[in-house]
Structure formats: structure tokens, C-alpha cells
Phi, psi and omega in degrees: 000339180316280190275024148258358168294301189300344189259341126264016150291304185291325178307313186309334198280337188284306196314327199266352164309278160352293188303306161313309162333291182298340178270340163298312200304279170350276206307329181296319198306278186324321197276335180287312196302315175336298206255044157269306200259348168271342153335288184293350177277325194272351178277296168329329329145281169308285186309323179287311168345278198295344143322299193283338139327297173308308177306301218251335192211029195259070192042087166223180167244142183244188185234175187265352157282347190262354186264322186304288186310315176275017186270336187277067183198315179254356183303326183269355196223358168208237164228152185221129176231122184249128139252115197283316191230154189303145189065355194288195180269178213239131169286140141257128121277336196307194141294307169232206190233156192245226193244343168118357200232150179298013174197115157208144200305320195219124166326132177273133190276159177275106196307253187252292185265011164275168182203164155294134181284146189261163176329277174335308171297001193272323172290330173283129199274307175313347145300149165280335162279024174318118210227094182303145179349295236251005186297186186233139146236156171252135150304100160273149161265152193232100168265152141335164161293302196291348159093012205255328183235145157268115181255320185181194195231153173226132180243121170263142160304156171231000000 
């Protein structure tokens, strides 16, 4: 009887070995499909960005409340460049700096002692980097050469 006591303690140990198995597997299961579908929000998520980039700021003319908004809106995530007055010098707002021009290959990092001009001076009327409401800019998207990445917006005065 010794050993047929024993011989079902291991069964019992095996059915619930198992049982646990099986309840991983479930549980791997359910959590791959979760993050299958947050993926996919987040792939979904990006293309309406860049839609609406594309839509809003894709060689259009804008007005300096709408370059003020993307500049709050896009400053931490892509490169954003304002020529607050016509001919003037070129804003970095960005995360990095581009090239003054719609197309570059890799963001230029912001050297040791450099910064981003901030968001704020473009609203100071007392600033040279003013940007009035009702002025006109044209809007650029600042692509890769190959035209494949949206890197940032570049706004000129006109």
C-alpha cells in the first residue's frame, strides 16, 4: 500500500504540474494578443500624426497662431525651424536642429553650449523672434532625401 500511496502522490503532483502549465500557456496566450493589439494602436496612432502633418503643414500657407501651436505641440518630438521675419535667421525649437532647408538625412544634435530657442519668445511682441497671430508663413514637412520619414516642419515667413 506504501507504494501505491506513492504512486498516486506523483500522479496528483504531475496532473497539477500540468494544470499550472496549462494555465501559463493561457495566460502567454492572452498577454501576446494585449500586446498585438497595442502595437497596433500605436502603429495606428503614428500614421494619423503623420497624416494630419501632412494634411496641416505639407507646403501650405499658415498663419503665426498656427506655427505658435505647432511649435507647442511638436517642440519635444520632431525638429520644428521659424523664420520669425522674412529673411531673418532660422529658430531651432526642435529636440534637435535641421538644416534651414525640407530635407535632411539624420537631426543635428545641439552642441554642449547650445539650446533650443524657446517656444515662448515667438509670443513676445518685444522680441526679434516675434511671430504676429495674423502674419503669413509657409509650411514645410522637413523629410529624409528619400522622402520616407517625416523629421519636422520648417515655417518661413512670406
Amino acid at each position: 500500500m506504501d507504494n501505491a500511496q506513492k504512486a498516486i502522490m506523483i500522479g496528483v503532483g504531475l496532473f497539477i504540474t500540468l494544470l499550472i502549465i496549462a494555465a501559463v500557456m493561457a495566460l502567454v496566450n492572452l498577454a501576446t494578443g494585449l500586446i498585438g493589439e497595442g502595437t497596433n494602436k500605436v502603429i495606428s496612432l503614428n500614421d494619423a500624426l503623420v497624416n494630419s502633418l501632412y494634411r496641416d503643414y505639407d507646403d501650405v500657407d499658415v498663419k503665426g497662431a498656427q506655427v505658435i501651436a505647432a511649435a507647442d505641440q511638436y517642440y519635444k518630438d520632431m525638429i520644428i525651424e521659424v523664420q520669425a521675419t522674412s529673411g531673418g535667421n532660422i529658430l531651432e525649437l526642435g529636440v534637435a536642429k535641421g538644416n534651414g532647408t525640407n530635407t535632411i538625412d539624420k537631426p543635428i544634435q545641439f552642441a554642449g553650449d547650445e539650446s533650443a530657442t524657446k517656444v515662448s519668445s515667438l509670443r513676445s511682441s518685444s522680441s526679434e523672434n516675434y511671430v504676429p497671430n495674423s502674419a503669413t508663413y509657409h509650411a514645410e514637412l522637413i523629410k529624409t532625401s528619400s522622402g520616407d520619414a517625416v523629421l519636422g516642419i520648417l515655417f518661413k515667413r512670406k
